[in-house]
PAZAPA-4460 file (N, C-alpha, C; in steps of 0.05 Angstrom, whole numbers, plus 32768, in hexadecimal, padded with zeros to 4 digits):
% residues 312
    n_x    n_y    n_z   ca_x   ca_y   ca_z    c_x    c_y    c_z   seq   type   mol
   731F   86DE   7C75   7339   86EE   7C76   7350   86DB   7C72     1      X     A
   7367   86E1   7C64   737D   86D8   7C60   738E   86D2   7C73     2      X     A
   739E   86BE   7C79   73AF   86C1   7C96   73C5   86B9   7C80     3      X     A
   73D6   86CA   7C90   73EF   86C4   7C7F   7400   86B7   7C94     4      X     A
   7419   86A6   7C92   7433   86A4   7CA4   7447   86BD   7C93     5      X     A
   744D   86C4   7CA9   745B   86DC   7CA6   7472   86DA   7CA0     6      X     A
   7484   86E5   7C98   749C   86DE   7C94   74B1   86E3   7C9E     7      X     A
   74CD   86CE   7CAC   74DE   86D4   7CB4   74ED   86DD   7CB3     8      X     A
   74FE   86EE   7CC7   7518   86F5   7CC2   7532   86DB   7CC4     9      X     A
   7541   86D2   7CB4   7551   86BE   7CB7   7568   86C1   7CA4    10      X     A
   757C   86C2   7CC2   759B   86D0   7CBF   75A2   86BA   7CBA    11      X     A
   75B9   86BF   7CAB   75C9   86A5   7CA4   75E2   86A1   7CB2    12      X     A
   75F1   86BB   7CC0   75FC   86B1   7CCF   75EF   86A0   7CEC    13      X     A
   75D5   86A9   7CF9   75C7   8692   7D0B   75CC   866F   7CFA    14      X     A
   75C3   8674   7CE3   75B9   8654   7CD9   75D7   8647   7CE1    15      X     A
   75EF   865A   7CD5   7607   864E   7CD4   7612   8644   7CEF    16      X     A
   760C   864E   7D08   760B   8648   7D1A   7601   862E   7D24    17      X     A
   75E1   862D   7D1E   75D7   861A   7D20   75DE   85FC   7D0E    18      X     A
   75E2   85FA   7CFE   75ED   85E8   7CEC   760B   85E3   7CF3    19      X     A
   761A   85EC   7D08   763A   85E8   7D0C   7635   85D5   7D22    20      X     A
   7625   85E7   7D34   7623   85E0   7D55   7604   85C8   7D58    21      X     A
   75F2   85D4   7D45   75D5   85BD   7D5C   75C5   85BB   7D36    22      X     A
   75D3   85B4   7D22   75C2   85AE   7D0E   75A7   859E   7D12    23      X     A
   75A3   8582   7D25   758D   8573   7D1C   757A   8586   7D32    24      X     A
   7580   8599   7D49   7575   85AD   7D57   755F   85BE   7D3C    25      X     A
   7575   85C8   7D2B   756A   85D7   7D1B   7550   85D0   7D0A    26      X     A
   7557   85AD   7CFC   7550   859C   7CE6   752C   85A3   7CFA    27      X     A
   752D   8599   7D17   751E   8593   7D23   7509   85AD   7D24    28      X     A
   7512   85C7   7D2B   7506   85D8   7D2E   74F6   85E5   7D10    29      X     A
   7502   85E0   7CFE   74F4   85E3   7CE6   74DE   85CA   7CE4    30      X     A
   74E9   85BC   7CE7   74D0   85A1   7CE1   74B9   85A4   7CF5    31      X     A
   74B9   85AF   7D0F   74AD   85B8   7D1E   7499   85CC   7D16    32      X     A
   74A2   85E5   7D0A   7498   85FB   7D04   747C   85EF   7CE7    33      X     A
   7487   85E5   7CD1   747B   85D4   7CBE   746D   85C8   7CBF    34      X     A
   7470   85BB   7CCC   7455   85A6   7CDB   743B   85B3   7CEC    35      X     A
   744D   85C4   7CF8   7435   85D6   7D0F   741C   85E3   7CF1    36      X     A
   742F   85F1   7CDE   741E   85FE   7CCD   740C   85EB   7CBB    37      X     A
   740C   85D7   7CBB   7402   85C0   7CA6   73EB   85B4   7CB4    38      X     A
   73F3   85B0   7CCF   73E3   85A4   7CE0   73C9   85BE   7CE6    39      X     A
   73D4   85D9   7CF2   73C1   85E6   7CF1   73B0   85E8   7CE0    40      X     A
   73BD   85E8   7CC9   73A4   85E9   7CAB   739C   85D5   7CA9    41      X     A
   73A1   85BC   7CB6   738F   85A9   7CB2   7373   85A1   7CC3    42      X     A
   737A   85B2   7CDC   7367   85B4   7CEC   7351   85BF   7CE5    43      X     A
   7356   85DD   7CD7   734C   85ED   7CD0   732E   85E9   7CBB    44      X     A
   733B   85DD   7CA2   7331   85D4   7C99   7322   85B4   7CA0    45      X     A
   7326   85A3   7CAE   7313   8593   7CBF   7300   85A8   7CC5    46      X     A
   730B   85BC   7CDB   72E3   85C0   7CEA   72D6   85D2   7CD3    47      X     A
   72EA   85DE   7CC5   72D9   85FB   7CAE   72C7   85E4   7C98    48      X     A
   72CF   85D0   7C93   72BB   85BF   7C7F   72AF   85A8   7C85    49      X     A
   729B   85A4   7C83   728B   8586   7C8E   7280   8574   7C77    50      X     A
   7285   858B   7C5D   7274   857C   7C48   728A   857B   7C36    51      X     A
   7287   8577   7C1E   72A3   8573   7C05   72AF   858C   7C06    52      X     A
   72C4   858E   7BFD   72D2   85A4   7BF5   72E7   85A3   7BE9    53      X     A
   72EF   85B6   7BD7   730A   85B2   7BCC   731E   85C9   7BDA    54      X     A
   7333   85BF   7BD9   7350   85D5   7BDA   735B   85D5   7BD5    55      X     A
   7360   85EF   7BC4   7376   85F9   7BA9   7390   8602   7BBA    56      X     A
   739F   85F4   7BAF   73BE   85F3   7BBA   73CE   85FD   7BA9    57      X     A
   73D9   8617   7BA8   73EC   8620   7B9D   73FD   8631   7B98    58      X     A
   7419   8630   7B94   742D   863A   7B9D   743F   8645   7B7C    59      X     A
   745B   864E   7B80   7466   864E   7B71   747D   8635   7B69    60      X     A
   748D   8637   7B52   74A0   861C   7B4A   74B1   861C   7B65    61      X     A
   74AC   85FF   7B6D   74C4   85FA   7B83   74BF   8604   7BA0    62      X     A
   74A4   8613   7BA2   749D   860E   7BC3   7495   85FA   7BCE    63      X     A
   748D   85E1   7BC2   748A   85CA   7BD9   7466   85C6   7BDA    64      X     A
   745F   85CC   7BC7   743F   85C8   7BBC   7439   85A9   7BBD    65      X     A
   744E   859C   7BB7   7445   8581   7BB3   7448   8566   7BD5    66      X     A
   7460   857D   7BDB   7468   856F   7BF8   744B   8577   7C10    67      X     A
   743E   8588   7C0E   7431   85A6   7C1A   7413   8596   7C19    68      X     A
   740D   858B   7BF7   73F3   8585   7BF5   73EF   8564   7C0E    69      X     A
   740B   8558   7C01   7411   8535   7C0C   740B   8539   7C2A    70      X     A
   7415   8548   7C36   741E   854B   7C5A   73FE   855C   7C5D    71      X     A
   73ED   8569   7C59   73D4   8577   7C55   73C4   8557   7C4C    72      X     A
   73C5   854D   7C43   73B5   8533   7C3F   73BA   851E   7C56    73      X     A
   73CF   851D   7C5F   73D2   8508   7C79   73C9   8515   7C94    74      X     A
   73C5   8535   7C90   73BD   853E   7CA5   73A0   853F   7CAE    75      X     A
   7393   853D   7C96   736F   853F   7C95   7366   8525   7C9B    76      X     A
   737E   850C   7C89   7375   84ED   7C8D   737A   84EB   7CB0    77      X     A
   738A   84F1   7CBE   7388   84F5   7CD7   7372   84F9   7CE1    78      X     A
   736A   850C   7CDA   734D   851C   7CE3   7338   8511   7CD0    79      X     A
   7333   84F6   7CCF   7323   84E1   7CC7   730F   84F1   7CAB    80      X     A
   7322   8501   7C9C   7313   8508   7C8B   7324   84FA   7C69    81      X     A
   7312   84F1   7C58   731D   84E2   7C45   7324   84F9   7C2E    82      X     A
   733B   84F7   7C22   7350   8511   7C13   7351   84FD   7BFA    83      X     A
   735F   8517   7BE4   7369   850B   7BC7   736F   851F   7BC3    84      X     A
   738E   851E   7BB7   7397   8538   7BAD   739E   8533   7B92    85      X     A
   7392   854A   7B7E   739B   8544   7B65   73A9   8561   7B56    86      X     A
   73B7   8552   7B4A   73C8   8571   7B37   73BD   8577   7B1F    87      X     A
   73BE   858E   7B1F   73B9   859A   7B0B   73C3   859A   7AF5    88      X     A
   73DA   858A   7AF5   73EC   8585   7ADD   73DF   8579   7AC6    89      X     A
   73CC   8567   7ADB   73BA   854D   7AC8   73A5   855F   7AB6    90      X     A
   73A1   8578   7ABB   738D   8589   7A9C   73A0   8591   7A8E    91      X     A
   73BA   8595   7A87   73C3   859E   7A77   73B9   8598   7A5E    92      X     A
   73B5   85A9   7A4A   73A0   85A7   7A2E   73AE   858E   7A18    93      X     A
   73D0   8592   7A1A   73E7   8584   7A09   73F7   859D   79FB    94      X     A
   740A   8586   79F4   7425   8595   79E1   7410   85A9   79CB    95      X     A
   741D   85BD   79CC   7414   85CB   79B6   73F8   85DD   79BB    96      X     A
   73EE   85D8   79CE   73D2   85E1   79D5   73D1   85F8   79F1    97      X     A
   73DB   860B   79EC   73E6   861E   79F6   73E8   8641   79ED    98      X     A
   73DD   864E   79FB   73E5   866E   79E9   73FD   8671   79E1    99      X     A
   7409   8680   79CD   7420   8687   79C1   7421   86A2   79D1   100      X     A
   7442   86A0   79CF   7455   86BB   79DA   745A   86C1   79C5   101      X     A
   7464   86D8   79CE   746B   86EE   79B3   747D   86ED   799F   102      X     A
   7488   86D2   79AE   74A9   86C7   799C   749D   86AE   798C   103      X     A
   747D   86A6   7995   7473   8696   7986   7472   867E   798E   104      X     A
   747E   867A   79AE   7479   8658   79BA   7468   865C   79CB   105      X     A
   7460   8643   79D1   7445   863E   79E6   744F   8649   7A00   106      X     A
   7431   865B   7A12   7438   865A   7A2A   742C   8643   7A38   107      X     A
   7439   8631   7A3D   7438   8620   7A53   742D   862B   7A6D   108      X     A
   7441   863D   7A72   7435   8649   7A93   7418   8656   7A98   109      X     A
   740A   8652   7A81   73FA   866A   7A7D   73DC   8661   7A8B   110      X     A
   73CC   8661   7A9C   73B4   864D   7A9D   73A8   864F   7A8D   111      X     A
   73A7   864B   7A75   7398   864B   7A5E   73A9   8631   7A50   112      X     A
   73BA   861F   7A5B   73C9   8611   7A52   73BA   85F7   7A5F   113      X     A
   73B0   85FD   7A6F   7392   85E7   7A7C   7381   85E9   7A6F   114      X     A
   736B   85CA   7A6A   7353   85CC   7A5C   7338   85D3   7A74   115      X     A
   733B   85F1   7A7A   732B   85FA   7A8F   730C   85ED   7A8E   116      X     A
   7303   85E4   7A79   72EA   85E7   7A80   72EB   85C0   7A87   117      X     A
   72FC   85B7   7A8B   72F7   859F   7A8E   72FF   859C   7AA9   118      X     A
   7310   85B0   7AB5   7310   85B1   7ACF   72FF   85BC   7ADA   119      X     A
   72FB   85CE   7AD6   72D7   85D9   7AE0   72CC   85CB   7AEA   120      X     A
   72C4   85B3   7AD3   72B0   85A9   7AD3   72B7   858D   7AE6   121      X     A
   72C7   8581   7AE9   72D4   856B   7AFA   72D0   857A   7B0F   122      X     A
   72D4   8592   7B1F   72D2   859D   7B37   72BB   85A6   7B41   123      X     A
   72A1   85A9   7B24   7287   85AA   7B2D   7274   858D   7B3C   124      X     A
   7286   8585   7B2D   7280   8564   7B27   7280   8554   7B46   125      X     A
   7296   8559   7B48   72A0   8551   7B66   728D   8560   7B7D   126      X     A
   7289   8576   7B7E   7279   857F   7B90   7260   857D   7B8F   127      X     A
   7250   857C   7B77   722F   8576   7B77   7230   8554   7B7B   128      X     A
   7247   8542   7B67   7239   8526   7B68   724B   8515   7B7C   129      X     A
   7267   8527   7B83   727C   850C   7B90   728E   84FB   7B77   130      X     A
   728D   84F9   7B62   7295   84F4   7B4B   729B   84F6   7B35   131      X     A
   72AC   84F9   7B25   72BE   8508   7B0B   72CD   84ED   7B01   132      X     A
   72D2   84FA   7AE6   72E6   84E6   7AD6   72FF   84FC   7AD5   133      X     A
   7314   84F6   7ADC   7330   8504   7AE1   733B   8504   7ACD   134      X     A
   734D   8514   7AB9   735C   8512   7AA2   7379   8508   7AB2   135      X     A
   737D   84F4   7AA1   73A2   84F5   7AA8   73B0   84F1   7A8D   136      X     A
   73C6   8509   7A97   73DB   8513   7A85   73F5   8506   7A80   137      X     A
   73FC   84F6   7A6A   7419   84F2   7A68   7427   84FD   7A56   138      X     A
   743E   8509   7A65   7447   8524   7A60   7461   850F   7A52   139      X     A
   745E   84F4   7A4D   7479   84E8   7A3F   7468   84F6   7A1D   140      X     A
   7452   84F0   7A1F   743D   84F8   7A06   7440   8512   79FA   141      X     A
   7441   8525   7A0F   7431   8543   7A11   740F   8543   7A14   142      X     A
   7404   8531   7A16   73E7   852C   7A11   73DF   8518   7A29   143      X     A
   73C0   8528   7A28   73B7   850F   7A3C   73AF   84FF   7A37   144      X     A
   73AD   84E7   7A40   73A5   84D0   7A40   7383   84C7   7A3B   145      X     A
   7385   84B5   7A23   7368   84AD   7A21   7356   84B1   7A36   146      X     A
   735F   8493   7A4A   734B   8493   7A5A   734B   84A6   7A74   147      X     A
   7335   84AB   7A7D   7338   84B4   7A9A   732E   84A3   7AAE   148      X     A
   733B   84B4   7AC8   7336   84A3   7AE5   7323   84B0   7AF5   149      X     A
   730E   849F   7AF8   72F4   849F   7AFE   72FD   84A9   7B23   150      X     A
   72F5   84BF   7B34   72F5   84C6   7B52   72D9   84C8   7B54   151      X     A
   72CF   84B1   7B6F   72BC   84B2   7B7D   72C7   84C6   7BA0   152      X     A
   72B9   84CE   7BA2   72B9   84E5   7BC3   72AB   84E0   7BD8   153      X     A
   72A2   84DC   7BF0   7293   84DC   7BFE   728A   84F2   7C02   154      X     A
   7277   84FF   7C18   7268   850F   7C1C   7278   852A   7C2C   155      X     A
   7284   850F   7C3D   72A7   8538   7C45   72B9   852D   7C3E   156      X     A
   72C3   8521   7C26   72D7   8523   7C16   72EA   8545   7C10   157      X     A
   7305   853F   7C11   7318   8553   7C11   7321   854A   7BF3   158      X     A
   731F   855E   7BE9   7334   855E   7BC8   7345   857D   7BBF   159      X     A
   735D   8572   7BC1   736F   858A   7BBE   7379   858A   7B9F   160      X     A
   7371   8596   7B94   7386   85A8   7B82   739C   85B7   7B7E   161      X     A
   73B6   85A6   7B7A   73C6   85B1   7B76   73D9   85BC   7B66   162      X     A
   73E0   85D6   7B64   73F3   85DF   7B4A   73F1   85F9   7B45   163      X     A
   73F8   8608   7B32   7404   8627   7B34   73F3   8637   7B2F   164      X     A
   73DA   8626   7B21   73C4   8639   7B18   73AA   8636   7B28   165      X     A
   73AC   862F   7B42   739A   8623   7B55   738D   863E   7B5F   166      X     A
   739B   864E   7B64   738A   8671   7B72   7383   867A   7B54   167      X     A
   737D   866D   7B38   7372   8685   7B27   7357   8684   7B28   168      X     A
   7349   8693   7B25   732D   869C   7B2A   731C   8687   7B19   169      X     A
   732C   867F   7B03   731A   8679   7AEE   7319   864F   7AF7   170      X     A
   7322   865A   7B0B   7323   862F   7B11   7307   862E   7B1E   171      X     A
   72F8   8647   7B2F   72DD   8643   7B3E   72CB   8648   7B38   172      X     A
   72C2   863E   7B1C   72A3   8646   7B1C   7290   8640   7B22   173      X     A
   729C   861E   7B30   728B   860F   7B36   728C   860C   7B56   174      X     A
   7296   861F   7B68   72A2   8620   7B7F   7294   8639   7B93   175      X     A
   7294   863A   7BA5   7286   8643   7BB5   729E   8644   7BD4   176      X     A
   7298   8660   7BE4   72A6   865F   7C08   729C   8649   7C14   177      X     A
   728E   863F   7C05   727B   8622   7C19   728F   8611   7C14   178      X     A
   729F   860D   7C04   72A7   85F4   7BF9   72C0   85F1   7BE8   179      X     A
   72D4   860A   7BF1   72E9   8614   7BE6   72F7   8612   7BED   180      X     A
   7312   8613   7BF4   732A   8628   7C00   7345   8628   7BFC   181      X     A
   734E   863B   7BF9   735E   863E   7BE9   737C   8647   7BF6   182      X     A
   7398   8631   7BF7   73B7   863D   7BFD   73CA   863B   7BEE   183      X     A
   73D3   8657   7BFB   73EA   865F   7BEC   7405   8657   7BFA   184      X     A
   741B   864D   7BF0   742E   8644   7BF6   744D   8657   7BEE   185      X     A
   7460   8657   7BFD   7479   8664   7BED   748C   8667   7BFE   186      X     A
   74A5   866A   7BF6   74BA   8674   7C05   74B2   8692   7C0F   187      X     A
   74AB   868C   7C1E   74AA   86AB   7C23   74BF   86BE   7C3F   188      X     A
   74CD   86A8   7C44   74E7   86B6   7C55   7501   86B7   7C44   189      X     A
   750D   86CE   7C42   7526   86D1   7C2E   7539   86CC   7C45   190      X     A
   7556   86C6   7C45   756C   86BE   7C58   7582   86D9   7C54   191      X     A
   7583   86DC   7C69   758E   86F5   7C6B   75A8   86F5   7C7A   192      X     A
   75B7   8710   7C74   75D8   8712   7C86   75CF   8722   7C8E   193      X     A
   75C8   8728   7CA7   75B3   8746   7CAF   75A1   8755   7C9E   194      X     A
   75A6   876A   7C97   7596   8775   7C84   7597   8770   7C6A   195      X     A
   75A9   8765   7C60   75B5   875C   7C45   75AE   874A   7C3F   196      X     A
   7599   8743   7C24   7586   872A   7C19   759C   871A   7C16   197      X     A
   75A1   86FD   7C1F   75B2   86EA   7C0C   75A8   86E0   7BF9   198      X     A
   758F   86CA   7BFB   7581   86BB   7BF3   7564   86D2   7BE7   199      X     A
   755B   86DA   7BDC   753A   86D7   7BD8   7527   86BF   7BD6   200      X     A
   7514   86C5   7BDB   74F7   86B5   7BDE   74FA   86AA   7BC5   201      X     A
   74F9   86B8   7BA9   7504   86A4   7B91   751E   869A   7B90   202      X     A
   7538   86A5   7B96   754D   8697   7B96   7551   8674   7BA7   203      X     A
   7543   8677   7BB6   753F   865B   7BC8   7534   864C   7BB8   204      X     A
   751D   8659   7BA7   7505   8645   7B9C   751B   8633   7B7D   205      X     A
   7531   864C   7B76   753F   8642   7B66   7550   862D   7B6D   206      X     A
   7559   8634   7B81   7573   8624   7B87   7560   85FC   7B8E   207      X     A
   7541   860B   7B9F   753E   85EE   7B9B   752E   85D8   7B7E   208      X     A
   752E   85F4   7B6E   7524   85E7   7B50   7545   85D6   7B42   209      X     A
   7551   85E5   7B47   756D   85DE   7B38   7572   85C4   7B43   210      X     A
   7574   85C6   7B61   7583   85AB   7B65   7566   8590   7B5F   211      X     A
   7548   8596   7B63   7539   8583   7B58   753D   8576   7B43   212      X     A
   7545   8590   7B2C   7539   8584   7B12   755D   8574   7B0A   213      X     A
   756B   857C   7B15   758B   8569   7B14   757D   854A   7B1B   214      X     A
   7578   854C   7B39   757A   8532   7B47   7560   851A   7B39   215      X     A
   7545   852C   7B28   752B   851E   7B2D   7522   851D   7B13   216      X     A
   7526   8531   7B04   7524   8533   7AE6   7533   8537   7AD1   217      X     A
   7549   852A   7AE0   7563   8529   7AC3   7566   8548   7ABD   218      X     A
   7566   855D   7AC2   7561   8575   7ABA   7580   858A   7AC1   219      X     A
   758F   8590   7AA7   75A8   8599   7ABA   75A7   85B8   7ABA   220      X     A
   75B5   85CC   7AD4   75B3   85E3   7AE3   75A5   85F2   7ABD   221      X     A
   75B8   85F1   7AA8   75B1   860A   7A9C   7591   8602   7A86   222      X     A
   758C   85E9   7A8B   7576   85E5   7A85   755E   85EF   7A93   223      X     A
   7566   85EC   7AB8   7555   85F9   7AC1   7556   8616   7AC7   224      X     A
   756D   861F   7AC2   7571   8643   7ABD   7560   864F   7AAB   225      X     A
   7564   863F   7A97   7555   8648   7A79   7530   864D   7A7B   226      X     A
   752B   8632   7A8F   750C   8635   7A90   750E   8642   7AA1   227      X     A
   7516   864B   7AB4   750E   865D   7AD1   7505   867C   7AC0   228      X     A
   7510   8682   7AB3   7504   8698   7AAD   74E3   8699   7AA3   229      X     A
   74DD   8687   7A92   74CA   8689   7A89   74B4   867C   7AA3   230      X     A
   74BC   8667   7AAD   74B2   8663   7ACF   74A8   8679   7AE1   231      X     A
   74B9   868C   7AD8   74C1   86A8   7AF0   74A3   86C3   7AE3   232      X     A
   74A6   86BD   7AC5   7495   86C8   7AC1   7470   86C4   7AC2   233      X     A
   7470   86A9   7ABD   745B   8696   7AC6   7451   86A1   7AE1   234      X     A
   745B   869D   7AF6   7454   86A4   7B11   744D   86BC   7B11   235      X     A
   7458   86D9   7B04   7453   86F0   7B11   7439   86F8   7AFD   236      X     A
   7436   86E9   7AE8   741F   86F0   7AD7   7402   86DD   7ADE   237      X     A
   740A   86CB   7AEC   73F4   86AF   7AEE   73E9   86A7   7AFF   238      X     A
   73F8   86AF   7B1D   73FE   869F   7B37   73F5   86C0   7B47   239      X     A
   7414   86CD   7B4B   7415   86DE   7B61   73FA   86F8   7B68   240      X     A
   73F4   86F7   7B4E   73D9   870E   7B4F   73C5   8704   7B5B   241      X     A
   73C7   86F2   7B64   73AA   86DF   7B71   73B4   86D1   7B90   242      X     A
   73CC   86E0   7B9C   73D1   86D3   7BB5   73C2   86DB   7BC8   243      X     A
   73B9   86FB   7BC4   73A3   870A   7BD0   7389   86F8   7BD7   244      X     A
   7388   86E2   7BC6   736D   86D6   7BD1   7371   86BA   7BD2   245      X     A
   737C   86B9   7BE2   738B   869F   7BEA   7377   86A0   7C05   246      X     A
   736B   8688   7C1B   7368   868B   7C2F   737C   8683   7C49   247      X     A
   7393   8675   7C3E   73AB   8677   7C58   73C7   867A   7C3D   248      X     A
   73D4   867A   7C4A   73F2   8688   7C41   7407   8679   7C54   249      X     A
   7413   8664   7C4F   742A   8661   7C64   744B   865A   7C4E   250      X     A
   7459   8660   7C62   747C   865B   7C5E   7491   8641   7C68   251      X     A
   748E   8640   7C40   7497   8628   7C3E   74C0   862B   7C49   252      X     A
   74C8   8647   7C46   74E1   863E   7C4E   74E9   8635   7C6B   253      X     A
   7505   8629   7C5F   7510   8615   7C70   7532   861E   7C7D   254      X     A
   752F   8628   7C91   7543   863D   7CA3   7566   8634   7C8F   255      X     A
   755F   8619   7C89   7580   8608   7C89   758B   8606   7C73   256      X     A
   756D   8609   7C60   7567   85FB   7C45   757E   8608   7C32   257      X     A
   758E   8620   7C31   75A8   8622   7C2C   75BD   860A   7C30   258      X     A
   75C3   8609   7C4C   75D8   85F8   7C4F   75CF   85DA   7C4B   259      X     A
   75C4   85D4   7C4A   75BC   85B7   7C45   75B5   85B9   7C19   260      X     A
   75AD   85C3   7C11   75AC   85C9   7BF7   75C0   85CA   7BE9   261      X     A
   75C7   85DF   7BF4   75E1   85F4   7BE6   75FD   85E1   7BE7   262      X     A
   75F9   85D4   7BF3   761D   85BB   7BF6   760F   85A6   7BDA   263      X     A
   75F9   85A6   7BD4   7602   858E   7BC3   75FC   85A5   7BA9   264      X     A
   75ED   85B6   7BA7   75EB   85C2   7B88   7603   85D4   7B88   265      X     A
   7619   85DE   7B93   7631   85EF   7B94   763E   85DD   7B80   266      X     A
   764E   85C0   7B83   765F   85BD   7B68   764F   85C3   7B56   267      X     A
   7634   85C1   7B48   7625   85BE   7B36   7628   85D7   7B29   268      X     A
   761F   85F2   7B38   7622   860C   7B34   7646   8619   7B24   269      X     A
   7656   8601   7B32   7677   860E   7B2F   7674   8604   7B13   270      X     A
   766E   85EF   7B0C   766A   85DF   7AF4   7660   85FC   7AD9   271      X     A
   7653   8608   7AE0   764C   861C   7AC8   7662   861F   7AB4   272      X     A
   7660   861E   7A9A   7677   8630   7A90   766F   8648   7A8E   273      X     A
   7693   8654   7A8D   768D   8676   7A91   767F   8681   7A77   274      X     A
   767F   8678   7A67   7674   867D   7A4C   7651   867C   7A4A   275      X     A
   7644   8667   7A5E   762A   866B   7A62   761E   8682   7A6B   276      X     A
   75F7   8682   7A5D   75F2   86A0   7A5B   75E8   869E   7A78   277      X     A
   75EF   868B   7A87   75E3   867F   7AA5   75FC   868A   7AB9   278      X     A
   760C   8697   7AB3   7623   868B   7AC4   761D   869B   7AD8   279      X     A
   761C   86BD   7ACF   760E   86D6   7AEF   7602   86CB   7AFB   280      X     A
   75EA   86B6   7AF5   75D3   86B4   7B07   75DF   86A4   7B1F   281      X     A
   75FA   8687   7B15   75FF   8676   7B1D   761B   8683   7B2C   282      X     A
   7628   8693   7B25   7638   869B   7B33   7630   86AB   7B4F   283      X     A
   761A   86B6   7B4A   7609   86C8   7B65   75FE   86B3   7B78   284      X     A
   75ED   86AA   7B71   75E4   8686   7B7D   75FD   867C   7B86   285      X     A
   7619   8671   7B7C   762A   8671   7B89   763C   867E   7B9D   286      X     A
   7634   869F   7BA0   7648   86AC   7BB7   762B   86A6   7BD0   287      X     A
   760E   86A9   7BC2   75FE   86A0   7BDB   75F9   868E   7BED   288      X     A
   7602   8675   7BDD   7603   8657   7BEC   761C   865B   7BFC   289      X     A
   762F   866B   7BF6   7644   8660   7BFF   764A   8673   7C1F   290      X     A
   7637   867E   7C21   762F   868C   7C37   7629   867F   7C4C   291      X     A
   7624   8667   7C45   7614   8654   7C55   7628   863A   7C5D   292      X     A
   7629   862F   7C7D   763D   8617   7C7C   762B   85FF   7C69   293      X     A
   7640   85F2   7C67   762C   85D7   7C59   7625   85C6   7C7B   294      X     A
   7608   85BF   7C6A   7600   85A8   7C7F   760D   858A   7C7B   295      X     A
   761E   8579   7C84   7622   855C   7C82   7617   8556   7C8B   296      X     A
   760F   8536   7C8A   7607   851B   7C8F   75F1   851D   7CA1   297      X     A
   75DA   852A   7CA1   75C8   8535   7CA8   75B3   851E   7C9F   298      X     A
   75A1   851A   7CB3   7588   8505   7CB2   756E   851C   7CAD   299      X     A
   7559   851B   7C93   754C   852E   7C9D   7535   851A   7CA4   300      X     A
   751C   852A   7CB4   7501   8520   7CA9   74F7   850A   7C9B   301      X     A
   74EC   84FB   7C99   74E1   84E7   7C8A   74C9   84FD   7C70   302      X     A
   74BC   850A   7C82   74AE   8519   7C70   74BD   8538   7C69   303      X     A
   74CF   853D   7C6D   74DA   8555   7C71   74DA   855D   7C4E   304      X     A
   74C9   857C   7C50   74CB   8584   7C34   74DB   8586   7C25   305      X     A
   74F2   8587   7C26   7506   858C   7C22   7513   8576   7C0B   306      X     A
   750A   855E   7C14   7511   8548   7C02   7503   8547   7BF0   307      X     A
   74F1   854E   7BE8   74E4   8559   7BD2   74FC   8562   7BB9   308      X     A
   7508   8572   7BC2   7524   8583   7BB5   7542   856F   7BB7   309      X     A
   753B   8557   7BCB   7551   8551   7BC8   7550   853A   7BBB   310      X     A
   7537   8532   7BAE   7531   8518   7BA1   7532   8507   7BB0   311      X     A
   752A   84FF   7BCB   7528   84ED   7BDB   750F   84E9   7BE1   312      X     A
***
């Protein structure tokens, strides 16, 4: 059965409160909550597997998949079990090697943009022998790389898979309940003025793609406007049809993650010109942040997900 974390109600006039009067209160009680859910799943999976297994980790752009898998690997090495997390990024097929859209460019998003049967077979690999040759991808190329990197496993070895196409059916043929399991990750609390959505579960996931790809990938707001759509469509065609068989579900948002966000991507957003075909999106994003006080000079976490988004 699926366990989901459920999702919160979170007012923004509370946060605003909290961030005036007891911010590192706040910082604390989220980092609190995060941890409890990471640690539980790590428990979890300690007593549920004794022998190898893999776990498919995956979320949508900008929930914290990569922070989620890292903090899930220090939690099992705790629990004296030996981990490796690898992305899925590393099967990408290459430039050009991709289904066409109807306008005639590659879908990237598409899992068919992976060379499936070589992941298959690396994941069969791993569970009957403990050993695979790994493709790695440099994406300065579009192509992967000659050689591969040889993973030896022990006998309860943990190997996670991570990335967007991790719940598609077609990643397990070589996989079994014995030796599986499979999370789903996401914003799944929207920030609210009482009944009135401010933020959505995607609008957060945007606001923390935008300020990433500024601070981490040279990437500026209308560059990442431009891909979000086709991102946006990726997920509801590739990802979300398969959260149903996810075996846990937890929530990656972060009560504050407005006001601590939203103060440094706000000039960035005013920056639009009015003339961009971006500007509604960025002008809406702007009356929502601004809903929110800004957080200053705030210490977070050492591991706090969050920096993930803030390039720290």
């Amino acid at each position: 059965m699926t366990e989901f974390s459920r999702p919160r109600i979170i007012d923004c006039h509370t946060v605003n409160r909290a961030v005036l009067t007891e911010p590192y209160a706040l910082i604390e009680a989220e980092a609190r909550r995060y941890d409890r859910m990471v640690e539980e799943l790590a428990q979890r999976l300690a007593e549920q597997f004794t022998q190898r297994c893999v776990v498919l980790l995956s979320g949508p752009s900008a929930s914290g998949k990569t922070t989620t898998a890292l903090r899930l690997q220090v939690g099992l090495q705790a629990r004296g079990r030996e981990v490796y997390t690898i992305s899925l990024d590393n099967f990408y097929r290459g430039r050009g090697k991709a289904p066409r859209l109807p306008d005639g460019s590659y879908d990237y998003e598409s899992v068919e943009a992976l060379d499936l049967p070589l992941l298959q077979e690396c994941m069969g690999q791993l569970i009957a022998d403990g050993v695979t040759d790994l493709p790695i991808f440099d994406f300065h190329s579009g192509a992967p790389e000659p050689q591969r990197q040889r993973l030896s496993i022990g006998e309860d070895s943990v190997v996670i898979f991570e990335g967007i196409h991790a719940l598609n059916p077609a990643l397990e043929q070589h996989l079994s309940g014995d030796n599986r399991f499979k999370i789903f990750i996401n914003t799944l609390s929207p920030l609210c003025a009482g009944e009135t959505e401010v933020l959505s579960s995607r609008d957060i996931r945007l606001v923390r793609r935008l300020l990433r790809d500024v601070r981490v990938r040279n990437s500026s707001l209308e560059n990442t406007f431009d891909m979000w759509r086709q991102v946006v469509r990726g997920e509801d065609l590739y990802l979300f049809p398969y959260v149903d068989t996810a075996d846990a579900v937890f929530d990656t948002t972060h009560a504050y993650e407005a006001a601590l966000l939203g103060k440094e991507l706000l000039p960035l957003l005013r920056q639009i010109p009015c003339k961009s075909p971006f500007i509604g999106t960025a002008q809406r994003l702007i009356e929502a942040l601004s809903a929110f006080e800004p957080m200053w000079d705030v210490s977070l976490p050492e591991d706090c997900l969050l920096r993930e988004f803030l390039g720290q």
